[in-house]
C-alpha positions as CSV (number, residue, x, y, z in Angstrom):
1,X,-165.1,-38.1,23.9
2,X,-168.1,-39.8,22.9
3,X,-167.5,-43.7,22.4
4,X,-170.1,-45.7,21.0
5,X,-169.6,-49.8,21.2
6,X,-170.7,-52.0,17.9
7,X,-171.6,-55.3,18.4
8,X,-171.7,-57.5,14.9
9,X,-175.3,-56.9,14.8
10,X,-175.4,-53.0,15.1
11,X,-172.7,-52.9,12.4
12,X,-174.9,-55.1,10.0
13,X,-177.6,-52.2,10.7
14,X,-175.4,-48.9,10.1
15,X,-177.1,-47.1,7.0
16,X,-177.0,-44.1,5.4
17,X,-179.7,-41.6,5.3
18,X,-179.9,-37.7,4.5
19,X,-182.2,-35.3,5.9
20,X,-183.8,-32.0,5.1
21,X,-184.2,-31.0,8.6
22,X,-180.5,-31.3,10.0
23,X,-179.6,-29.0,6.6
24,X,-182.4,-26.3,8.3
25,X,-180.9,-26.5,11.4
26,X,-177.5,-27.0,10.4
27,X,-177.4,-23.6,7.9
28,X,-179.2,-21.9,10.5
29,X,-176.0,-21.8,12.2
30,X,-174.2,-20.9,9.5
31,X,-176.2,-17.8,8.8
32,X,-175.4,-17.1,12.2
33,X,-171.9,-17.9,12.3
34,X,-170.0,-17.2,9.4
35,X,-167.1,-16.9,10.2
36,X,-166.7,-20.2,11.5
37,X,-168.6,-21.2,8.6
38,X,-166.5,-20.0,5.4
39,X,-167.1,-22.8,3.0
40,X,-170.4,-21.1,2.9
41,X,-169.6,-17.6,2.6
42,X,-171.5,-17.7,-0.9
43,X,-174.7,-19.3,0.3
44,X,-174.8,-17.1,3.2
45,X,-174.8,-14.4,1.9
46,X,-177.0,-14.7,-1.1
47,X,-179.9,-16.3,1.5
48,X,-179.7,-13.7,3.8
49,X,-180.5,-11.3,1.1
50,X,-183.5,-13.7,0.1
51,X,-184.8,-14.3,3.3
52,X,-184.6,-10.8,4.0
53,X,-186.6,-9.9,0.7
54,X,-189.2,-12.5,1.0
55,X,-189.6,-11.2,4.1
56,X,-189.1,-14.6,6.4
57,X,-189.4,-14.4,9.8
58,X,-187.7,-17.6,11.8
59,X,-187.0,-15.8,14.9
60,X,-188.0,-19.4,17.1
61,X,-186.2,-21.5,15.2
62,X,-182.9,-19.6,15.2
63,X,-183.5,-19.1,18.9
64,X,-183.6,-23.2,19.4
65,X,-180.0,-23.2,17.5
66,X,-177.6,-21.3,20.1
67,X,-174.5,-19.9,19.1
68,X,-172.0,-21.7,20.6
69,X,-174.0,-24.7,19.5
70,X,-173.1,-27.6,22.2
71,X,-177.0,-28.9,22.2
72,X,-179.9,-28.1,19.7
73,X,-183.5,-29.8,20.8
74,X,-183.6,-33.6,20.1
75,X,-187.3,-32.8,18.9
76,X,-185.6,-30.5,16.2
77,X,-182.7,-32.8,14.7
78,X,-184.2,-36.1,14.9
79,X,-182.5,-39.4,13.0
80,X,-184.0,-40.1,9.8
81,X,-186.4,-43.1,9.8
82,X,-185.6,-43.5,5.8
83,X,-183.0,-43.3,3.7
84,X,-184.6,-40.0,1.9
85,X,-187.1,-38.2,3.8
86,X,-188.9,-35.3,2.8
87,X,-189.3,-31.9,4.9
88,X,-193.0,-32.3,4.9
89,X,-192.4,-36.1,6.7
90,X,-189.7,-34.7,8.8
91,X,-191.9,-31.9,9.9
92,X,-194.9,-34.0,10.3
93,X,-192.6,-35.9,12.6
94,X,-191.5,-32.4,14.8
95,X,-195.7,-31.6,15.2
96,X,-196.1,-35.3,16.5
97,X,-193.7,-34.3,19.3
98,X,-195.1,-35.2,22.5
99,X,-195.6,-31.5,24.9
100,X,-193.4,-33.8,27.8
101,X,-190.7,-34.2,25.5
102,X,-190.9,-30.7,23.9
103,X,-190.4,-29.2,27.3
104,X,-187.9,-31.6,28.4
105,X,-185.9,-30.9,25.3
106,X,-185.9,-27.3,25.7
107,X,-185.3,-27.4,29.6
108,X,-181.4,-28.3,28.5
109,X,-181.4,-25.1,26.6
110,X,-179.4,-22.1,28.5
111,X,-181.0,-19.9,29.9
112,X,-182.2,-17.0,29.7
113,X,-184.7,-18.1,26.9
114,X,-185.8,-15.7,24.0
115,X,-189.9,-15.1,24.3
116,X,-190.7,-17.3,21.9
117,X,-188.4,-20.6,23.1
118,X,-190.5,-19.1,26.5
119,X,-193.9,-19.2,25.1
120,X,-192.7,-22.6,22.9
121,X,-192.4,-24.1,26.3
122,X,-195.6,-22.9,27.7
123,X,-197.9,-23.4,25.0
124,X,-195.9,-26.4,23.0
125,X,-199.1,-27.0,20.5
126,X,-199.4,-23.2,19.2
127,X,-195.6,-22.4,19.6
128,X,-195.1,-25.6,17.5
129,X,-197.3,-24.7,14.1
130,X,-195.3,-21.2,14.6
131,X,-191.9,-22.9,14.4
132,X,-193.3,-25.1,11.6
133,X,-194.6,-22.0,9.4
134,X,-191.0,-20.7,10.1
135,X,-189.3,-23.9,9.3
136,X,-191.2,-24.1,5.9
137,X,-191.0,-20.6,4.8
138,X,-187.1,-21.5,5.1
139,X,-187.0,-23.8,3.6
140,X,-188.6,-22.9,0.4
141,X,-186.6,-19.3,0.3
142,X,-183.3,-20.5,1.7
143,X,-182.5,-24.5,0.6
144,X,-185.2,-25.5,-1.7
145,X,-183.4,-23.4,-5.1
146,X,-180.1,-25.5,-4.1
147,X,-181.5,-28.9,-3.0
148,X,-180.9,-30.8,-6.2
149,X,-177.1,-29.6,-5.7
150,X,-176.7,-30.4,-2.5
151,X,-178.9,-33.7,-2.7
152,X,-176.3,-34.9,-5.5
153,X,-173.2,-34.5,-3.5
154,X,-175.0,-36.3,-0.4
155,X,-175.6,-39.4,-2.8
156,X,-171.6,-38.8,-3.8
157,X,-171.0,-39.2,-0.5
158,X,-173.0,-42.3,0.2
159,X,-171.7,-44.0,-3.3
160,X,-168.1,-43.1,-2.0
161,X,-168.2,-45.0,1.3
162,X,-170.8,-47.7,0.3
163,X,-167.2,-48.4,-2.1
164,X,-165.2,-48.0,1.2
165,X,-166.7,-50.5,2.9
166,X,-166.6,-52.8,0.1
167,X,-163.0,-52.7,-0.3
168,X,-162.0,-52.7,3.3
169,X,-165.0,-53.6,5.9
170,X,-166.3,-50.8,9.0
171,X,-162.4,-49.7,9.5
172,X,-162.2,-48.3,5.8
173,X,-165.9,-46.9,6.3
174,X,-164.8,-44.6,9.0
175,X,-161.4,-43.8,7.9
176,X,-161.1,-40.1,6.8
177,X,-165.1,-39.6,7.7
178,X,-163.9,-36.6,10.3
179,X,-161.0,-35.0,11.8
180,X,-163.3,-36.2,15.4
181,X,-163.7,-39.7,14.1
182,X,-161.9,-42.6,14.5
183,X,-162.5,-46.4,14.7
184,X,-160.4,-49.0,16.7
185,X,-162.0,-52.3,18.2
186,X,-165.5,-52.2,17.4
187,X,-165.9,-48.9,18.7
188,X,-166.7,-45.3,16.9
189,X,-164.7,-42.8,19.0
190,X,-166.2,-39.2,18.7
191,X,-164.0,-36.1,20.0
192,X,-166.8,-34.1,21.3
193,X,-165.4,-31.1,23.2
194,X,-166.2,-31.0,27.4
195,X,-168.1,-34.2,26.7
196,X,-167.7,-37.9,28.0
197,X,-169.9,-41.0,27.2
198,X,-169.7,-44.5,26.6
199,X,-172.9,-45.9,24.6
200,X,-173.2,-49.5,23.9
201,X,-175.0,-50.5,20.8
202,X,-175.6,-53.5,21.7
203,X,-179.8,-53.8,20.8
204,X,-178.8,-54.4,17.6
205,X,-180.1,-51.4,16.3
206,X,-176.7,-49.3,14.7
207,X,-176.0,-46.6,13.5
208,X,-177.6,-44.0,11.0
209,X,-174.5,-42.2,9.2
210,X,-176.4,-38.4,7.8
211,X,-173.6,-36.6,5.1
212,X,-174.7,-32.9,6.1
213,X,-173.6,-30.1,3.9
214,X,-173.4,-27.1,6.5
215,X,-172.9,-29.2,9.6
216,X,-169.0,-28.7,8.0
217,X,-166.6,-28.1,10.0
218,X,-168.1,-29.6,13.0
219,X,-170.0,-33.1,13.8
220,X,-172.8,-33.9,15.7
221,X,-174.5,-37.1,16.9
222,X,-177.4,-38.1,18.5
223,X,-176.2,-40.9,20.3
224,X,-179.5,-41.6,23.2
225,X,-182.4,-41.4,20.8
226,X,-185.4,-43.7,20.7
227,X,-184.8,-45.6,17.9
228,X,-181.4,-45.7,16.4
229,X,-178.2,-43.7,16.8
230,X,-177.0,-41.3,14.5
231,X,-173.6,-39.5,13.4
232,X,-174.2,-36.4,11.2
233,X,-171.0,-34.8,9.4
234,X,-169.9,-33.0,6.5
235,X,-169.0,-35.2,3.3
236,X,-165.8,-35.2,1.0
237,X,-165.8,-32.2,-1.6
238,X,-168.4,-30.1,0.3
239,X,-165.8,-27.1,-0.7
240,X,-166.9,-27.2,-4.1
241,X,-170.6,-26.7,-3.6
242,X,-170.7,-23.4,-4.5
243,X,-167.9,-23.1,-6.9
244,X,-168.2,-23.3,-10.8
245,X,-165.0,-23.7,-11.4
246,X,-163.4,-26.5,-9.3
247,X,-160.3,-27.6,-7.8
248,X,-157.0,-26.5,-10.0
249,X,-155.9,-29.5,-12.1
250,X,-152.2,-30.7,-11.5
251,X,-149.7,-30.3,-14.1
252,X,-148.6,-34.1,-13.2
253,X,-152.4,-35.7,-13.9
254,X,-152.2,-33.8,-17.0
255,X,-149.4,-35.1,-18.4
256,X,-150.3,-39.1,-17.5
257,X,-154.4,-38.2,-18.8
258,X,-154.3,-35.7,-21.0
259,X,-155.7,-31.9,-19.9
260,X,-159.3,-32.7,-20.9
261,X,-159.8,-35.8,-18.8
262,X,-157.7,-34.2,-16.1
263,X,-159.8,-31.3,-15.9
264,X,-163.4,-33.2,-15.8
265,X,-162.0,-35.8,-13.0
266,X,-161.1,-32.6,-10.7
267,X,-165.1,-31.8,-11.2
268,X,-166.6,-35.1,-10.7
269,X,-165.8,-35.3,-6.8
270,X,-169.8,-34.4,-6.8
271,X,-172.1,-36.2,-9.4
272,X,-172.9,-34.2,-12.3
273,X,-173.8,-34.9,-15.5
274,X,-172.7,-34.4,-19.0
275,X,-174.5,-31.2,-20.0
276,X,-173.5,-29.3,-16.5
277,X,-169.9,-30.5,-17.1
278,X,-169.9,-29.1,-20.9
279,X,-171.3,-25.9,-19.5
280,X,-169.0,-25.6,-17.0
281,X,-165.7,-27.1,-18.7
282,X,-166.5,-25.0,-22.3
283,X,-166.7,-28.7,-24.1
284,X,-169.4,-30.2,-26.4
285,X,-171.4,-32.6,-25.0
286,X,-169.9,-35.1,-27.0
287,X,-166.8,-34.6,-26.1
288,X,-167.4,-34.8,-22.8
289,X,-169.3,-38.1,-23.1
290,X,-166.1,-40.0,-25.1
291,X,-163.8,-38.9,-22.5
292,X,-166.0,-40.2,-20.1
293,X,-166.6,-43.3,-21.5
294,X,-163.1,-43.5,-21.7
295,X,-162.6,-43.1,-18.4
296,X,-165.3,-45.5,-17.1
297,X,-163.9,-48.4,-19.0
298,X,-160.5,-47.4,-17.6
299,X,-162.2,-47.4,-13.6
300,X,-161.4,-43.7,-12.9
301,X,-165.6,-42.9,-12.9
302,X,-168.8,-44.7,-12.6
303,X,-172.0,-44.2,-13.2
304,X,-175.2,-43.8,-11.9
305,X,-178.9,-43.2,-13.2
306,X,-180.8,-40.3,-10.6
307,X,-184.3,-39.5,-12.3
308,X,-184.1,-38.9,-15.2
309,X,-180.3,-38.1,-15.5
310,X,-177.5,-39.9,-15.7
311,X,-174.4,-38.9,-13.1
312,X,-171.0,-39.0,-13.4
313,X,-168.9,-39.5,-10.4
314,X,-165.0,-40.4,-10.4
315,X,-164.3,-43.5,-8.0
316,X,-161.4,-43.9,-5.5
317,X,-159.1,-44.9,-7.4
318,X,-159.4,-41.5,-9.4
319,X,-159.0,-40.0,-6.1
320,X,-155.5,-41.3,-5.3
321,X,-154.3,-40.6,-9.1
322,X,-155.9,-37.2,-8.3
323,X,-153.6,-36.9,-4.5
324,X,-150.8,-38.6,-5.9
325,X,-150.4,-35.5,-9.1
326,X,-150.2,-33.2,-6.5
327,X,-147.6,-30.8,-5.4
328,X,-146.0,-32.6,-2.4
């Protein structure tokens, strides 16, 4: 059990921030664990085909993400500094790594080391711009096609509990965040397995909160870095990512709503937009755009501008009409 102590300060300081780099490391260990990693049964397979075609070679990077994963290099996940990095500041960031560090970082690794997490530690400068070249050629095959996708359920996410913490203060921030999470007197308990540490935020610093899509089912946190803390996990609706279709729509919702409405609240747990919910839904754009209107001025969804589109997202209190039309 990991417990880390808020004082007022550190809980004024919390934010939110996403990163390209935990989503590397993160579906690196879904590639290599699938099982354990069904939500992502889709992706996986699909990028293993791609990776395999484009023939991308990442054999030190998925060496630095052991399977069971109780530790990954601090160098390789750090916090975000911003609230949207890019991979290319991220990765400017992991070059910048100090060859003390590096070594230190990998030292915690088990042993025996592959060759490469071997020569890594040797030779930290060249076996850096290798893992870099690997990390990038990744990334562009693997994540980059899906990042607007997964970038719009991570600002879902963020919209979600930013209303959370609105409604109720830090207790309703951290309610349902993880199945390892809980909060009770100022403190963020986090059921780590075979791990216990008390960490007192007390420097005022806080904590970074990083919505990961394939860090589900698990939770990770960096809770002794050099600037602030940090508390990656999966965020709400991750399970329909990679489905067109959606969540079925309760007979109950549809009687109260009407089926059309029902049917484009079950889709708008992730932001989408009008056009992407006429393709998928079969409607005209619209009539998708009066029923969402509709809905706004009723509260069930707000709005937001990303670019140059406009998302759709339903708010919480279409969440409890959606768990209260439920079977059971």
């Amino acid at each position: 059990m990991l417990k880390l102590e808020f004082s007022a300060q550190d809980m004024a300081q919390t934010r939110f921030a996403r990163s390209p780099l935990w989503e590397v490391v993160t579906s690196v260990q879904a590639l290599k664990e699938p099982k354990r990693h069904v939500l992502h049964a889709t992706w996986s397979r699909s990028a293993g085909r791609e990776l395999k075609a484009a023939g991308v070679e990442f054999a030190l990077l998925s060496a630095l993400v052991p399977i069971p994963s109780f530790y990954v290099p601090d160098f390789l996940t750090p916090v975000p500094h911003t609230a949207a990095p890019s991979i290319e500041e991220e990765l400017a960031g992991v070059a910048a790594t100090p060859p003390a560090v590096l070594r230190a970082d990998v030292e915690r690794l088990p042993q025996p080391w592959h060759p490469f997490v071997t020569a890594l530690h040797r030779h930290p400068e060249a076996g850096l711009k290798r893992l870099i070249t690997e990390i990038q050629d990744y990334w562009r095959v693997a994540l980059l096609p899906h990042w607007p996708r997964i970038t719009r359920l991570l600002d879902g996410e963020v919209l979600h509990r930013s209303w959370a913490l609105a409604q109720g203060g830090a207790a309703a921030l951290f309610q349902g965040l993880h199945a390892q999470v809980s909060w009770e007197h100022a403190t963020l308990r986090v059921a780590h397995p075979a791990y216990e540490a008390t960490r007192v935020l007390d420097t005022g610093r806080g904590l970074v909160l990083v919505p990961s899509v394939f860090v589900w089912p698990g939770v990770f946190t960096q809770s002794n870095p050099p600037g602030q803390a940090g508390l990656v996990y999966p965020p709400r609706a991750v399970g329909e990512l990679w489905s067109r279709s959606g969540q079925p729509v309760a007979s109950a919702l549809t009687r109260v709503i009407g089926r059309s409405r029902a049917r484009l609240l079950t889709q708008l747990a992730v932001p989408t937009s009008t056009f992407e919910l006429a393709d998928r839904l079969g409607m005209s754009a619209p009539n998708v755009s009066h029923h969402l209107t509709v809905l706004r001025e009723a509260g069930l969804v707000t709005a937001y501008r990303a670019g140059h589109s406009v998302l759709y997202l339903r708010t919480p209190a279409a969440d409890t009409l959606i768990a209260a039309g439920e079977p059971g």
